[in-house]
Structure formats: structure tokens, C-alpha cells
N, C-alpha and C positions, 0 to 999 in steps of 0.2 A: 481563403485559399483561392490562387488564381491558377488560369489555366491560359493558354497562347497555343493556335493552331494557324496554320500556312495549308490554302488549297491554293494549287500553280495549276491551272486550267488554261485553256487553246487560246483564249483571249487575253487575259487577264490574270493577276497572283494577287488572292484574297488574303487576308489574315486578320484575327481577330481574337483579341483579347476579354475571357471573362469574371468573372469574380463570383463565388458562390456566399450567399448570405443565409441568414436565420427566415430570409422570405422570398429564396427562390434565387435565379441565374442571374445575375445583372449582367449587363456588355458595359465595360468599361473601357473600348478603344475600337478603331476601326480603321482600316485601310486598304487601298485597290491601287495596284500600276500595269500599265500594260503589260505585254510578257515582252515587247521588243523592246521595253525601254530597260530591261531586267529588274530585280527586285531593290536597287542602291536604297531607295526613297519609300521603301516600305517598313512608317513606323505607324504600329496599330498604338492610341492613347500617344503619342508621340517618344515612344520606348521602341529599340529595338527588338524584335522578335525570340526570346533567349527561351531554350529547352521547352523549342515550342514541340507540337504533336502536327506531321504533316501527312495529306493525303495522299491516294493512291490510285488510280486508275487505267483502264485504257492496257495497253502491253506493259507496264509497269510493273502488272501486278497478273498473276493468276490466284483462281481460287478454285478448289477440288474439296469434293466430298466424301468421307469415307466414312463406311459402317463397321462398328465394330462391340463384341460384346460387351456386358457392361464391367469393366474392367477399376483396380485401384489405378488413381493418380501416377503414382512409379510406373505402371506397365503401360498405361497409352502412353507416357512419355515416353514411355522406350519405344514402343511401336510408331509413335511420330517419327522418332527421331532419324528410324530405318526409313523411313518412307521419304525423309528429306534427303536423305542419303542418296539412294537410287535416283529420287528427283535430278538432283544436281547433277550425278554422274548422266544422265540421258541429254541433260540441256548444255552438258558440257563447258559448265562455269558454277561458278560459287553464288550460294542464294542463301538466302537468309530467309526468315518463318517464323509464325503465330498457328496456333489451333486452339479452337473453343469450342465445347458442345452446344450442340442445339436444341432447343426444349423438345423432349418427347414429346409427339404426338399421337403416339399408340402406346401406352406402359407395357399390353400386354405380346408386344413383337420380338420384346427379349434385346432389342438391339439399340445402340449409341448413334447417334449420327455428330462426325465431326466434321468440324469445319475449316479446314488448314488455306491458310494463304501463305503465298510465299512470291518473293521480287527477288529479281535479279543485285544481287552488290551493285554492277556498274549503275544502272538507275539508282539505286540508293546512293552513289556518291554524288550522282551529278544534280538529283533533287537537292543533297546537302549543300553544293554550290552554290546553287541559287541562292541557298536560305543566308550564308556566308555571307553573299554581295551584299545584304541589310546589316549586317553587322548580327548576324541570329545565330541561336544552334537549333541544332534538330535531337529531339530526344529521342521520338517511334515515329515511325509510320503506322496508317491506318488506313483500310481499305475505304473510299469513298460512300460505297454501298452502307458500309457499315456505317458511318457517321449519319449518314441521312436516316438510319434505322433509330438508332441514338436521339439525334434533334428530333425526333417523331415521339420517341417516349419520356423525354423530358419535358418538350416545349409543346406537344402537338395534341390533334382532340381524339385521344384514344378512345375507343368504344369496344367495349366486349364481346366476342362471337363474329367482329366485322371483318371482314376480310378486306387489305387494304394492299395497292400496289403504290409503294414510295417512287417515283421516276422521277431523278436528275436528270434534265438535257443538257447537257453542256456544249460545246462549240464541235468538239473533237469527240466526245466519249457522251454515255448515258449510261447509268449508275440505276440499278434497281434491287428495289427489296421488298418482299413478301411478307405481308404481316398478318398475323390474326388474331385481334386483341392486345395482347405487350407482349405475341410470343414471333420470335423470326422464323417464317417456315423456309425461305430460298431470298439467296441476295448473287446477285451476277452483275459485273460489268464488263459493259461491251464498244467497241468502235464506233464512231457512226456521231449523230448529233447533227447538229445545226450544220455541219461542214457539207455533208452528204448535197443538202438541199441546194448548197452555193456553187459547188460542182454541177450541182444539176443547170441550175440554170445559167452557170457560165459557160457551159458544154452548148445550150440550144441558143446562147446570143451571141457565141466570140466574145467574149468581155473578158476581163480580169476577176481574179478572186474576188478584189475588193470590192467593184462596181456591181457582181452578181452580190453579196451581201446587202449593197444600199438598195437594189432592186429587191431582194426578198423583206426587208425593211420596211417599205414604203407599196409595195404593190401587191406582195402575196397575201392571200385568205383560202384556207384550206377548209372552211367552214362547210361542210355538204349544202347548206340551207342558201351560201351563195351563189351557187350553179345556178348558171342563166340572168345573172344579178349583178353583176362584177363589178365596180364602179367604174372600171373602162377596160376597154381592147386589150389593153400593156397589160392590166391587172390578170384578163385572164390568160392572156397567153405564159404571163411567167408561172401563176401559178399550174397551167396543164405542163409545165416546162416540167415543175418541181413537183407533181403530184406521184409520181413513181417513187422517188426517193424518199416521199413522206410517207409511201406506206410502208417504208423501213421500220420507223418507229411504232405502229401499230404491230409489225412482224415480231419486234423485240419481247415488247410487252406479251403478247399471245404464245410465243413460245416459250418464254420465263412462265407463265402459268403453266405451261406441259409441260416442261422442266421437272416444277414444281409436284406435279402430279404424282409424276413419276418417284421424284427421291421419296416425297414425305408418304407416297399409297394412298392418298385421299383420292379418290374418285369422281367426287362429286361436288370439289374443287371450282370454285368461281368467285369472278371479283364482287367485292359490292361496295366498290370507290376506286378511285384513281385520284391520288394528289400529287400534281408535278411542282418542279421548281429546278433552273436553273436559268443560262439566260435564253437560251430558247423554248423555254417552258411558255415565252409572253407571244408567242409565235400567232398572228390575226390567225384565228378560224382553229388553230391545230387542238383546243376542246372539244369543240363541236364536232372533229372528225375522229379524236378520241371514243368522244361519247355515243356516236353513232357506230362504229366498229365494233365497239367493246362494250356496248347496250349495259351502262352503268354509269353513276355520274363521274364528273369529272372535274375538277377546281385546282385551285393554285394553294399551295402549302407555303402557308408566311408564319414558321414558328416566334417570329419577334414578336407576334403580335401578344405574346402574354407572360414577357420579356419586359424588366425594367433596363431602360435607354437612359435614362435621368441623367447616367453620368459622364452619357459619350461627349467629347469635345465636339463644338459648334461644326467643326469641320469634319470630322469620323461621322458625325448625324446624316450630316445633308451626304456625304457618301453612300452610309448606309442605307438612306431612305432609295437613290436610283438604283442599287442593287439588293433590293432585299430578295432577289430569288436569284441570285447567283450566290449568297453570303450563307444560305444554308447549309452546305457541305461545312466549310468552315464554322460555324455553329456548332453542328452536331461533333466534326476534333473537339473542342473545345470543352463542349461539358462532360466529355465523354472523361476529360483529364483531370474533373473536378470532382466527379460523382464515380463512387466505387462499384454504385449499385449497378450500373449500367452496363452493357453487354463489350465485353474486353476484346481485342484481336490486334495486337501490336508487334509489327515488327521492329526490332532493333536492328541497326545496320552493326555489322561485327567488331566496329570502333566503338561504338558507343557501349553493346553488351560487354566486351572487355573491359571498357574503364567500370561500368556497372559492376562490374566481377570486382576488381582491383579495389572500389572505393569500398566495395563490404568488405573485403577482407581487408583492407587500411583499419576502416573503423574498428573491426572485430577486434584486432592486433592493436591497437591505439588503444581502444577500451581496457583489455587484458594486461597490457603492461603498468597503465594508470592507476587498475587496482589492484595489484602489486605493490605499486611504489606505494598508494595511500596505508594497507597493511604493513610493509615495514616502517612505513613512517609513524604512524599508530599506534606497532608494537613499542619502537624505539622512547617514542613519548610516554606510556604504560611505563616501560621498566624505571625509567629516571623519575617520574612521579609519584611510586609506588607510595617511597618514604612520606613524600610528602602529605600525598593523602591520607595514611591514617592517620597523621599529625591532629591532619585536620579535624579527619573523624571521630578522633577521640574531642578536640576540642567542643565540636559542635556535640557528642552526646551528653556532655559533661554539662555546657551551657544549657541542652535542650532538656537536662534533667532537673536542673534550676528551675530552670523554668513551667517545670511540671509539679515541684512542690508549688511552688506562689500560686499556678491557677488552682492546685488541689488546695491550699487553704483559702483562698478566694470562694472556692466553690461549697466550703463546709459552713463558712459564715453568710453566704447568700440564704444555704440549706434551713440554718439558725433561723436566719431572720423570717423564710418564708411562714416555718412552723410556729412561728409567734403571729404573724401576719394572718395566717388560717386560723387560730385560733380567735382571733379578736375578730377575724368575720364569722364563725360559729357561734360566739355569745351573742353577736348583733342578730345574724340571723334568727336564733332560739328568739329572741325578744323581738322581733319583726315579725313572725310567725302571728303571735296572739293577739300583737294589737293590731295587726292590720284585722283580724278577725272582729275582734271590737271597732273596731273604726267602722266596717261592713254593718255590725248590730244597730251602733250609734243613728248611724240612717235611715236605716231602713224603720227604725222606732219614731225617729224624728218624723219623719214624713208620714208616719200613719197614725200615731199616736193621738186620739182623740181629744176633747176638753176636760172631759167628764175624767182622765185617768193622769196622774203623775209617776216618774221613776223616782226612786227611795235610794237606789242603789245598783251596782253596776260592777260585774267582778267578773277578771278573767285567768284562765288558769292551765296548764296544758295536762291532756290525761291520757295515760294509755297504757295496760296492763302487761305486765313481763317486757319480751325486747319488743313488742308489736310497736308500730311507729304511732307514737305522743301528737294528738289532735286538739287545737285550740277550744276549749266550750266557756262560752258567755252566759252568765247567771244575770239574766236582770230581775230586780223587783221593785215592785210598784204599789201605788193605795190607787182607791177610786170613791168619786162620791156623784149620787145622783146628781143630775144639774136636769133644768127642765122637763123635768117630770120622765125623762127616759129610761127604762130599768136599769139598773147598773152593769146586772149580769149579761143581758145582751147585750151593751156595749162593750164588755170585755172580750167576751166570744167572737164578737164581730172584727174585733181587732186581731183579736189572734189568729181568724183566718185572713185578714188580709194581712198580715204577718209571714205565714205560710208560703204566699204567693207573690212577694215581694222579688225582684228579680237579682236584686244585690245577693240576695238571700240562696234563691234558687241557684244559680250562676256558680257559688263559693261552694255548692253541694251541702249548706246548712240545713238544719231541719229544727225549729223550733218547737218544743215542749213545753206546754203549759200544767204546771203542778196545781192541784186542788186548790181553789180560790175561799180565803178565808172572810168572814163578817158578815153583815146581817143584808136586809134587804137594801139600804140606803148606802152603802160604803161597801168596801171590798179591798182585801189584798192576793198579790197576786203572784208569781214567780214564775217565768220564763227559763228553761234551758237551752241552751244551742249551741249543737256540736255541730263542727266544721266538717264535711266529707275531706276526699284527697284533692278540690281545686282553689282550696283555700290557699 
């Protein structure tokens, strides 16, 4: 989603084209022309400026605050609306208007505070001229205050609890807003800027506008810490020239906090930052005289810095890099028209809300007739198909029923075969049962089976009374005869406990039984039983 804004400032018409990605704002175009050369040549990304979002400032625009209870959506629009009403009748011309409420700062005050701006039509046509001469349109306006509010909570280092004063200086106008954490307490724009100062000192040289500008360029420092320092005579004299009209700007700021005071009730209200940017924001000395006035720091706001540039053309770059503090207003249009989240306040000029009207209810009426026609189109195909379809339907139940006998006798002969298939592994397993149990005895006999004794016989058999589960049991039997003079009968003994303890044995949960040994002192017969437990 992209977005295209136009600020038309004292010196110069910015515009600036962005893109929002899956990792934040990119700028994808960039472009500055003087304002005396008009806007012909202002293409941001080398695109005309089309339903871009442009600023407002200076007499262009007022802004008024009104309290009101906490009411539904229908009723403040109605109550706007009377308010725009009386407006216009008093200023005796037609105006156009935005309101948005402003985050409570007291929940329990019971009351709304809104925020209405409103311009005059004739500035909203002749801002759209401008935009015209690029080959542009203009979608909304937007109060200047408000975009630098915007670029601050998009791109800027918000901090929680901090109370922050936004100040645009622009040539002509300075644009302020009140912030406290991501919430706007007070936003005003006022006359004054950079212009103030060149007056000043083209009033105390006789010079021209322009040459009072190259001398406040080149010689002024409004720095307190400069007094008595000056790098020459000319430096200080222009600057005592321009030192009353710079305490304009310190006036602004001071009274936008009383302002503030006032609307939001806070009492105890003070700054704890000032971030400026516009192009007299780079003004030699005018921090330092901020920051001693208004005993708080005070720095330059360069929201590009955490801003992907990657894509601006070679020539939009190096533009943008000499005005990154004039490009912030136009910034803050911009994502303002890409990001929903962000704080709203647009005005429509009465051309543009109309077509806005016209094209929703074009499309509304478009839609409506469309699905129409696709219903009777729909019905008409339903009735003429009817026949054919159950054609169909009958044919494919008739094929699908075929097709249901063949897998059901498929299915009865698979059935067949498996219950042959189980049974041939049931007589295996029955017969795999007892000789793996023999196979266990065979070992365990092998391995321990003395000199002195031999097996006669070996028989295996499965036993188990009523339905209780059939357990394999090994009969072995055997002779013995003395060999080396050792008794016969302790060697039998001896064997059949290490019989016992055999681990084949133990393991398959067997227990071997030795039946009364039969013969004399020299010979011996003997019989072994062993039933399998349940790990056989």
C-alpha cells in the first residue's frame, strides 16, 4: 500500500511518496521545488503526485476545541455539524472540516474533548492548483501539526510518561504538538517562523528580504553561551538585530504549554523534551536558546533515521539527505495515509467529498444491479438444466451402484482371504509358542550341563486347565554316572540350581522342577519340569 503527500511551505513544495511493508515505512520517492518556480517539476520516484494527502497550515487552516459529553457517534456528528454551520455563517464563506477526539486525560471529568479543524474552500482550491501544475490530485488535507504528531508515533523515539513538544519551524508558519507518551494533549499552528527573523534584520540594515536571509544564514547565532564571543562585529550586530524576534519562538512554545494547561486541567504540566525540525529548526544557536529558556533538552527530530531509503532514486537521496528537517511534515501526510492506526483529521475539499459520495453509491448501484443480473442469469440456466441434470443423476447413481456391488464383492473375498491368512498365523504361532520355549530349555541345559550327566529325552507340550491361557512346559530327562570320584547326587543338585538361576530361564519367567532322582549311589536318573510364566 502506498501513500503520496504534498507540503507547499514559504520556501519550497515538498512531496514525498511512501510504501508500507511487512517491515515498516519505506520512502520510495522524493522531491523539493521552489514555490516561485511553482510545482510543474514536482515528480516524487519520478511519478506525478496522484490522490496525494496535502498539508495545512498558517491562515489556511484554523483549529478549535470543544468539550462535550460523552456522547454516540450520530449525536457528535450532528453536534459538529451545527458547529460548522454557525462557523461558516460568522466567517461568511464556505468551509469545509475534520473532528477527532482526543485521548482522555481525566476518565473521571465525565467530558470529550474534540478536536475540529476547518479551512476555508477558496485555500482548498487554490492548494489543489498547485498540486494540478504537477500533473497531481488532492485527495484530503491535513493539518501540518497533525502530520508531525503522526511522523513522531510512527518513525520517532516515543517514551512513556515523557512529555514532548513536536515544533515545526517553517519559513512562514511553526506547526506545534503536545505529546505525552503516543497520546496528543494540544496541537496549534501559528504565523511567524524564520520569516519573522529576516524582517528583523532587514528592518535594522535597509537590505532586501533576500540579503536579510543570506545574513541570518551566514552570521546569526542565537546561542546564550555566544554573548561576548561572536565570531565578528557583523555576527553580533545581526544577531542583537534578530534577537527580539527570536524570542517569538520561545513565546510560542511557552504559551502552547499554557494553552495546554488550560484545555487538558493538568496543572503540573511541563516539558521534558523539545524536538524541532523544519528548515529553520538548523537555525546557529536557536537550541541553545531553546534550551536555556525552556530549561529542558532540546534536539533535531530526523524521523528518517529508522526509515528504509533503499529504494529512493539516486537523485530523490541526495534531495532528501539536504532537507531531511524540512521533509518531516510531508513524512508524517504520508504514513498517516498508509497506516489506519494513526491519529485521523482530514479534510475533504467539497469536490472531492462529492465524487467520494457519487463513487460509493456508483459502486453500491453497480454491485446491486450485477447481482441481479447474475441471479436471473442463474435462475434461467437452473430451469433449462433441470432436465438434464437428473439425466445425469440418475445415470451416475446407477453407474455408482455398479460400482458398489464390485467393491462389495471385492471386499467379501479380501474378507475370505484374510480369515484363512489369521488362521495359518494362529497354527504357526500355537507351534512357535512351545518350541521357542524348548529352544530357551535347550540352552540353558547346554551350557550348564555337567560331564558326569546326559539328556535321554526332551518333550514339549502346552498345558492349561479349563479356558485359563495354555503355557508351554519342557520335560527333560536324563541318566548320570559318577565320573572322578564326585558324588553323583551333588552333582545333580548342583546343576539344578544353577539351572534355576540361568537367565534364559529367569527372563521367560520359567521355573524348573526337579522330580525325585531315581538309582543307586553311582548312576542316577533324573527329570526336570519347566513351565513357562507369561514372558515366554
Amino acid at each position: 500500500m502506498a501513500g503520496v503527500a504534498i507540503d507547499i511551505g514559504g520556501h519550497s513544495i515538498k512531496s514525498i511518496s511512501v510504501k508500507a511493508t511487512k517491515h515498516g515505512i519505506k520512502v520510495i520517492g522524493f522531491a523539493a521545488v521552489p514555490v516561485d518556480e511553482g510545482a510543474a517539476n514536482l515528480r516524487p520516484g519520478g511519478q506525478p503526485p496522484k490522490n496525494a494527502v496535502c498539508g495545512l497550515s498558517g491562515r489556511d487552516m484554523n483549529l478549535r476545541y470543544s468539550q462535550v459529553p460523552p456522547t454516540p457517534d450520530w449525536q457528535l456528528k450532528n453536534l459538529m455539524d451545527l458547529e460548522i454551520q454557525d462557523l461558516a455563517q460568522q466567517s461568511g464563506g464556505s468551509l469545509s472540516a475534520d473532528y477527532n477526539l482526543l485521548p482522555s486525560v481525566d476518565a473521571e471529568a465525565g467530558v470529550d474533548t474534540v478536536l475540529l479543524a476547518l479551512a476555508r474552500d477558496e485555500s482548498l482550491e487554490r492548494m489543489a492548483g498547485i498540486v494540478s501544475e504537477a500533473s497531481g490530485s488532492v485527495a484530503a488535507f491535513t493539518p501540518n501539526c497533525i502530520a508531525l504528531y503522526n511522523a513522531y508515533l510512527k518513525c520517532g523515539p516515543v517514551e512513556e510518561d515523557v512529555v514532548v513538544c513536536l515544533a515545526n519551524i517553517g519559513h512562514e508558519t511553526i506547526d506545534l504538538a503536545l505529546v505525552r507518551g503516543q497520546d496528543l494533549l494540544f496541537a496549534r499552528n501559528l504565523s511567524g517562523g524564520g520569516k519573522v527573523l529576516d524582517d528583523a534584520i532587514a528592518a535594522a540594515f535597509n537590505v532586501s528580504e533576500r540579503k536579510a536571509e543570506t545574513l541570518k544564514r551566514d552570521l546569526l547565532d542565537l546561542d546564550p553561551q555566544s554573548r561576548g564571543n561572536f565570531a565578528s562585529g557583523q555576527a553580533e550586530k545581526v544577531t542583537m538585530a534578530a534577537g527580539g524576534a527570536a524570542n517569538a519562538i520561545v513565546a510560542a512554545i511557552q504559551s502552547s504549554v499554557a494553552f495546554c494547561k488550560v484545555q487538558t486541567k493538568i496543572a503540573d504540566l511541563k516539558l521534558d523534551k523539545v524536538l524541532l525540525s523544519g528548515g529553520s529548526a538548523r537555525l546557529r544557536g536557536l537550541r541553545g536558546m531553546l534550551r536555556e529558556a525552556l530549561r529542558c533538552p532540546v534536539d533535531l527530530f530526523d524521523p528518517f533515521e529508522n526509515l528504509d531509503l533503499s529504494a529512493l532514486p539516486a537523485g530523490d537521496a541526495e534531495q532528501l539527505q539536504q532537507m531531511r528537517s524540512e521533509a518531516v511534515i510531508a513524512l508524517g501526510l504520508a504514513v498517516a495515509s498508509v497506516d489506519a492506526t494513526l491519529y485521523s483529521l482530514e479534510i475533504l475539499p467539497a469536490a472531492v467529498e462529492k465524487r467520494r459520495r457519487f463513487q460509493q453509491r456508483m459502486v453500491f448501484n453497480i454491485a446491486a444491479a450485477a447481482f441481479a443480473i447474475v441471479l436471473l442469469v442463474l435462475y434461467a440456466k437452473d430451469r433449462k438444466a433441470g432436465v438434464e441434470s437428473a439425466a445425469k443423476a440418475l445415470n451416475l447413481v446407477t453407474r455408482d451402484w455398479s460400482q458398489k456391488q464390485d467393491v462389495d464383492k471385492q471386499a467379501q473375498a479380501i474378507v475370505e482371504e484374510n480369515l484363512q491368512g489369521r488362521a495359518v498365523v494362529d497354527h504357526l504361532a500355537q507351534q512357535a509358542v512351545p518350541l521357542h520355549g524348548a529352544l530357551r530349555v535347550l540352552r540353558a541345559v547346554t551350557a550348564n550341563l555337567p560331564p558326569q550327566l546326559w539328556l535321554t529325552k526332551v518333550a514339549v507340550e502346552m498345558r492349561g486347565a479349563g479356558n485359563a491361557e495354555k503355557r508351554p512346559v519342557v520335560e527333560v530327562k536324563g541318566r548320570g554316572k559318577e565320573l572322578d570320584g564326585a558324588n553323583i547326587s551333588n552333582v545333580l543338585l548342583e546343576f539344578s540350581q544353577r539351572l534355576k538361576k540361568d537367565p534364559l530361564l529367569l527372563e521367560a519367567g520359567a521355573v524348573p522342577q526337579l522330580s525325585t532322582p531315581a538309582g543307586g549311589d553311582s548312576t542316577v536318573e533324573f527329570t526336570f519340569t519347566i513351565e513357562f510364566g507369561g514372558k515366554s
